[in-house]
C-alpha positions in Angstrom: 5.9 -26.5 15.8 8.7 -24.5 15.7 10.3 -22.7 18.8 9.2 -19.5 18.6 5.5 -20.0 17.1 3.1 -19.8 19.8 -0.1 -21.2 18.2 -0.2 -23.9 15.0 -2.8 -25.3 13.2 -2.4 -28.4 11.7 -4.1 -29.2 8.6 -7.3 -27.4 10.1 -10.7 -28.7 8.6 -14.3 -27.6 10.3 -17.7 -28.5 8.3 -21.1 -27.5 9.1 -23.1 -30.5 8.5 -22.2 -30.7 4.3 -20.6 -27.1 4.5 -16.8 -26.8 5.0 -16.3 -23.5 6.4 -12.8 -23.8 6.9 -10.6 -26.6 4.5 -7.1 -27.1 5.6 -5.6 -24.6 7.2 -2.3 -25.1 8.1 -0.2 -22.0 9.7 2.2 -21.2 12.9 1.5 -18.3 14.0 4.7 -16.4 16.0 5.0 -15.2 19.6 4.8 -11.8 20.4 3.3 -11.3 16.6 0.2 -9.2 15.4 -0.8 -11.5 12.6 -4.6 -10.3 10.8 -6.8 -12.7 9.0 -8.6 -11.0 6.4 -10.9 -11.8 3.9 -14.4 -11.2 2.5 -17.5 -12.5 4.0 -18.1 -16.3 4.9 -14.5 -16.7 4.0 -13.6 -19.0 7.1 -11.8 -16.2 8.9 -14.2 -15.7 11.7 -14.6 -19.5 12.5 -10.6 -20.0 12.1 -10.3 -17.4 15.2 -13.5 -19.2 16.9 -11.6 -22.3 16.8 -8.6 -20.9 18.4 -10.6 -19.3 21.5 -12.1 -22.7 21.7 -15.8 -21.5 20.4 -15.8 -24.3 18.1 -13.8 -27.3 17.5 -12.0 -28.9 14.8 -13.4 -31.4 12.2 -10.3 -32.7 11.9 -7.1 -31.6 12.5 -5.3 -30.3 15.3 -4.8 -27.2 17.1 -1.5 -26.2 19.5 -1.3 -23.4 21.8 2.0 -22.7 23.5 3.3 -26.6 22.2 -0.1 -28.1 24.0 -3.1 -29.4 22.0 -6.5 -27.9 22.4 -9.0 -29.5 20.3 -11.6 -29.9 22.7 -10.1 -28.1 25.3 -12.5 -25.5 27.1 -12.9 -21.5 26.3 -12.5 -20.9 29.8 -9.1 -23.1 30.4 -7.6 -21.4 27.2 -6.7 -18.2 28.4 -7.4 -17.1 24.8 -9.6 -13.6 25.9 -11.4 -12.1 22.9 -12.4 -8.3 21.9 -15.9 -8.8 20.1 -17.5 -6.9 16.9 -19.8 -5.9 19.2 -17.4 -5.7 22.1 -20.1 -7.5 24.6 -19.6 -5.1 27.6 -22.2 -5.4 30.5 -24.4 -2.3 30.4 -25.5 -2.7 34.1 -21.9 -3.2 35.3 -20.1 0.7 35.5 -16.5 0.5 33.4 -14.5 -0.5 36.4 -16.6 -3.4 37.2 -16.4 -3.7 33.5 -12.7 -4.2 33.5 -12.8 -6.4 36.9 -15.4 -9.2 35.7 -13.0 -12.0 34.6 -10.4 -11.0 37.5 -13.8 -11.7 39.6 -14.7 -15.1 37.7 -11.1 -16.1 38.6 -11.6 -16.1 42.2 -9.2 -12.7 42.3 -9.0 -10.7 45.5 -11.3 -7.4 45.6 -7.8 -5.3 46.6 -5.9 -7.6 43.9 -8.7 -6.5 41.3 -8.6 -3.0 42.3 -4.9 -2.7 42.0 -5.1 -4.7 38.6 -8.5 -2.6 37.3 -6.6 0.5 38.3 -4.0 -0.4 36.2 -5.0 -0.9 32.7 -7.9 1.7 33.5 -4.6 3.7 33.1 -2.6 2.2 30.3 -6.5 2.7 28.2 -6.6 6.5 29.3 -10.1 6.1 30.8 -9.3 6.3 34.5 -11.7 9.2 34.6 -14.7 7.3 33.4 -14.1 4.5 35.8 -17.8 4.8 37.5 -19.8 5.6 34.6 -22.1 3.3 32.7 -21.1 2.0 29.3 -23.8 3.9 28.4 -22.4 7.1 29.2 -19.5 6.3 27.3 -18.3 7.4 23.5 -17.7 4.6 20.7 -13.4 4.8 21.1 -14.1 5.2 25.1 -16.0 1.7 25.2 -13.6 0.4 22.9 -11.0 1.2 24.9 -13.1 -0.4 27.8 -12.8 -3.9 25.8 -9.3 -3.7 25.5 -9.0 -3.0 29.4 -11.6 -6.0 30.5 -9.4 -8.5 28.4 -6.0 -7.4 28.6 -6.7 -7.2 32.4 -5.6 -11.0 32.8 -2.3 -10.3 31.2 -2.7 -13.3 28.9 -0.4 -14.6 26.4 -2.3 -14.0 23.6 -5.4 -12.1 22.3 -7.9 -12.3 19.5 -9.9 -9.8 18.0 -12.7 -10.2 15.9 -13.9 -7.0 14.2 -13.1 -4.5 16.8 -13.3 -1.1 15.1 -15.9 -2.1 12.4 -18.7 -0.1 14.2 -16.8 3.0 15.2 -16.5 5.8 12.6 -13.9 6.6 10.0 -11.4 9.0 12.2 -11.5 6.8 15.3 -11.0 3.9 13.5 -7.5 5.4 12.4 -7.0 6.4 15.9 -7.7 3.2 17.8 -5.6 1.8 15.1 -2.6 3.7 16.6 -3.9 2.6 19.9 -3.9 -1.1 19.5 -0.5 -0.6 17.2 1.4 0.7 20.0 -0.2 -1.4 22.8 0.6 -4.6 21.3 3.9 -3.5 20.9 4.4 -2.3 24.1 3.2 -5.4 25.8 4.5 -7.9 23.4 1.4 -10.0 23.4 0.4 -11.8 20.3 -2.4 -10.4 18.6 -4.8 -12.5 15.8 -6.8 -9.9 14.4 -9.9 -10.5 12.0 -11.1 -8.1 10.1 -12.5 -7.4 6.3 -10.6 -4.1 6.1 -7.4 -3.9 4.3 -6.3 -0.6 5.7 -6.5 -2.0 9.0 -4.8 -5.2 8.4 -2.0 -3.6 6.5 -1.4 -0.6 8.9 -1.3 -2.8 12.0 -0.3 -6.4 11.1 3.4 -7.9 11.2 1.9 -10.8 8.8 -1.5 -11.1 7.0 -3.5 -14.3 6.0 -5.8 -13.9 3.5 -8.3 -16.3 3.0 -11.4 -17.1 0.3 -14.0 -19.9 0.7 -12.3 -21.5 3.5 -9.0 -21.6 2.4 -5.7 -19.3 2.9 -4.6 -17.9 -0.2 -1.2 -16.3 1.2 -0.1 -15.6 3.7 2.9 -12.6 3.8 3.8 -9.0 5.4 1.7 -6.2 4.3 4.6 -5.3 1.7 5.2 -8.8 0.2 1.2 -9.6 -0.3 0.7 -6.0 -1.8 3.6 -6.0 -4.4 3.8 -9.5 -5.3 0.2 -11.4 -4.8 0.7 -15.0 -5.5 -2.5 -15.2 -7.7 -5.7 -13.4 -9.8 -8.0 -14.2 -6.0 -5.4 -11.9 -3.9 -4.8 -9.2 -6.2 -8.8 -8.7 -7.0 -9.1 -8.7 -3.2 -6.6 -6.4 -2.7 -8.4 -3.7 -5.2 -5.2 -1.7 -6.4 -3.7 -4.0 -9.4 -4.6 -4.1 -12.9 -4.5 -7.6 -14.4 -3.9 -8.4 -17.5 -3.9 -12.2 -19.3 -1.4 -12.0 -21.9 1.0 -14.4 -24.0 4.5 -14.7 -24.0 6.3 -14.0 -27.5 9.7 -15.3 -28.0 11.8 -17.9 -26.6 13.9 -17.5 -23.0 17.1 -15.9 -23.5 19.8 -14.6 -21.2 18.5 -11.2 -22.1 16.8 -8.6 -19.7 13.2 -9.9 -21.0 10.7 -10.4 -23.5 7.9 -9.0 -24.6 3.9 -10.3 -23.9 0.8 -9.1 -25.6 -3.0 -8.9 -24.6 -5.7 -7.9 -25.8 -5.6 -4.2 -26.9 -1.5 -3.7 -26.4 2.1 -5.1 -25.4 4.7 -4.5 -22.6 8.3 -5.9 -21.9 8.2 -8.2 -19.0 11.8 -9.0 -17.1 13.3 -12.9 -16.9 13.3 -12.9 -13.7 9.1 -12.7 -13.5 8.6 -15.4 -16.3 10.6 -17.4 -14.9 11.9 -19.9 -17.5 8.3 -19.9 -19.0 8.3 -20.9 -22.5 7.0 -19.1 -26.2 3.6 -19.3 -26.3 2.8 -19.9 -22.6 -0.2 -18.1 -21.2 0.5 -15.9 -18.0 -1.1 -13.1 -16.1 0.6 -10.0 -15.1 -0.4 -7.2 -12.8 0.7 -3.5 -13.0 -0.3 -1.4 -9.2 -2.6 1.7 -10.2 0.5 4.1 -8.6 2.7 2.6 -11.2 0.3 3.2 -14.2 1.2 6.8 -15.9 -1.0 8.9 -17.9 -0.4 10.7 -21.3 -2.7 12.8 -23.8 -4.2 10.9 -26.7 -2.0 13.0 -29.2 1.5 12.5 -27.2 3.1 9.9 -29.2 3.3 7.8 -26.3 3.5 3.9 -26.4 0.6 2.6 -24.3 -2.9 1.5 -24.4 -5.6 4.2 -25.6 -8.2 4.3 -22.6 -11.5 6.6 -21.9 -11.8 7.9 -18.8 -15.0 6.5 -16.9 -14.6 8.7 -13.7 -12.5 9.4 -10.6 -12.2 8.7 -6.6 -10.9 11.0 -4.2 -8.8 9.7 -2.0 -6.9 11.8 0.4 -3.9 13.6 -1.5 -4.6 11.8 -4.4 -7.5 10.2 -7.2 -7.9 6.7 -8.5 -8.8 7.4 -12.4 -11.2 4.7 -13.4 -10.6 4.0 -17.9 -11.4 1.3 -19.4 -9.5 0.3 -23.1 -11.4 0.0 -26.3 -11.5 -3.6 -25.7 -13.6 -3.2 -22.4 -11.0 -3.8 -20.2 -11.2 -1.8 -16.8 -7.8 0.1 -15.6 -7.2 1.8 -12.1 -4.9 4.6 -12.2 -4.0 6.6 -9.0 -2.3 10.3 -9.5 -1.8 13.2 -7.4 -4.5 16.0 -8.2 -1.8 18.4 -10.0 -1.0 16.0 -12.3 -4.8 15.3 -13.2 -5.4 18.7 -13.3 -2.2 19.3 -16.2 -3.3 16.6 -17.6 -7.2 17.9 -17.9 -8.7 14.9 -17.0 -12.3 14.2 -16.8 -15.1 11.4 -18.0 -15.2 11.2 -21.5 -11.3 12.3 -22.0 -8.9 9.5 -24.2 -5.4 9.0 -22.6 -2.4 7.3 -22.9 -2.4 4.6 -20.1 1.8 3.3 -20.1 3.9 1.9 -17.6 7.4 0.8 -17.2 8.7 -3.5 -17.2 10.0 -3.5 -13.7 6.5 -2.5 -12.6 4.9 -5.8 -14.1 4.5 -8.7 -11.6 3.4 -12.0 -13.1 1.2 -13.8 -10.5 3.0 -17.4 -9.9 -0.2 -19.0 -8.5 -2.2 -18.5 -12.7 
């Protein structure tokens, strides 16, 4: 375990009876970091951060926290608070009692609590709703409320699990500011689960990203979007058109060589096939912001596509094509350039892209 990590697992496995829920998991994860575990349902990301607040134990393998191992260790000695899904607030208990309840459970002082309660009611802007009922209070409000109740023991580090799934689309962007600056500002570690790449990648220093128990990489938000180790992560990830193609011509010293697939061709640099021989199979992805879009009659070297329909999203569309050999591109463009371009289902285009744009995934 390294100096600065502040929790490790080590080679982490936890079965359910004949189900392995999490198969080793093996990661450090760095003090004062906000590191998010994502992944897609019954991925193991929920029962990794279960295991770490001491909710369930390892099958094998060890868990360290601050250099000590904790395998077996209880929730309530691990100073390991979590904000839940459903963020578990006592509805009988007004939002200052809220906030003092471990404080309380800790044998704390009522002037201590006070002082402490008064505090982070503070820091959470929600002073003002300090003897109302959770019931009284707005989604972001009883959010904020979590936060308070278990930030209030100033521990070393805390876990979230699903926080913002149930709040709606503009507070979600604004608690994600909130928790941003807060872990910042405190220089707590934060492990954050969630299923949502917009929050993972907005907030997170690193991201894990996991599938059927295991972590399929583990990067910043930058290094995981523009070079995915494998077909799994760039699928997740939603943005990246794959295509399986075959290298043609032998390595050189050159700047690259060109790879065909099905229904085309593109130039591919040295430097992403990597020594790989004629003839070798590889996978290549090109992001939908890289792809470009042509008319049919333009002369343009590409692949001929139909477009199947378009997504709004914000300033911008994601064009959905698909090739005459069924293949499904992604293409995101600003709304002037779709408009000049006269786009709309049914229309044939040019889909093209420059080499330096093509990543081949090292992990196919």
């Amino acid at each position: 375990m390294t100096a600065q990590a502040i929790v490790k697992f080590d080679n982490v496995i936890k079965k359910f009876g004949e189900f392995t829920a999490v198969e080793k998991v093996d990661f450090e994860i760095g003090r004062g970091e906000f590191l998010a575990i994502m992944g897609s349902s019954g991925c193991g990301k929920t029962t990794t951060l279960r295991m770490l607040a001491g909710l369930e134990d390892p099958t094998h393998g060890n868990i360290y926290l601050d250099g000590e191992r904790v395998n077996g260790k209880a929730t309530w000695n691990r100073d390991t608070p979590m904000v839940w899904q459903s963020l578990a607030l006592f509805p009988f208990l007004t939002v200052r009692e809220n906030v003092e309840f471990s404080l309380k459970m800790r044998g704390v002082g009522r002037a201590e609590r006070a002082e402490r309660a008064d505090k982070w009611l503070e820091k959470m802007q929600i002073t003002e709703f300090a003897k109302r009922n959770i019931s009284q209070l707005s989604g972001g409000q009883r959010q904020r409320v979590a936060l308070a109740r278990a930030l209030v023991t100033e521990p070393k580090i805390l876990l979230l699990d699903e926080p913002l799934s149930a709040l709606d689309a503009h507070l979600k962007v604004r608690m994600q500011a909130v928790l941003s600056n807060l872990q910042k500002d405190l220089g707590i570690t934060f492990v954050y689960v969630t299923h949502s790449m917009s929050e993972a990648f907005s907030m997170a220093d690193r991201v894990v990203i996991m599938s059927r128990g295991r972590i399929e990489q583990i990067g910043t938000p930058v290094e995981i979007y523009r070079e995915p180790h494998n077909r799994f992560v760039a699928e997740f990830l939603g943005s990246a058109n794959i295509f399986d193609g075959v290298i043609e011509g032998a390595a050189s010293d050159g700047a690259g060589r060109r790879v065909n697939f099905e229904g085309g061709s593109t130039f591919i640099s040295e430097s992403e096939l990597n020594g790989r021989p004629q003839g070798d199979a590889v996978t290549f992805i090109v992001s939908a912001e890289n792809m470009h879009l042509s008319p049919a009659d333009s002369g343009q070297e590409g692949v001929l596509a139909t477009v199947v329909g378009e997504e709004f999203v914000g300033a911008t569309a994601m064009v959905f094509l698909e090739t005459e050999t069924g293949q499904e591109l992604k293409v995101q463009k600003s709304h002037d350039e779709l408009t000049k371009l006269d786009s709309h289902p049914g229309s044939k285009l040019v889909v093209h892209w420059a080499s330096e744009n093509c990543h081949v995934l090292p992990g196919e």
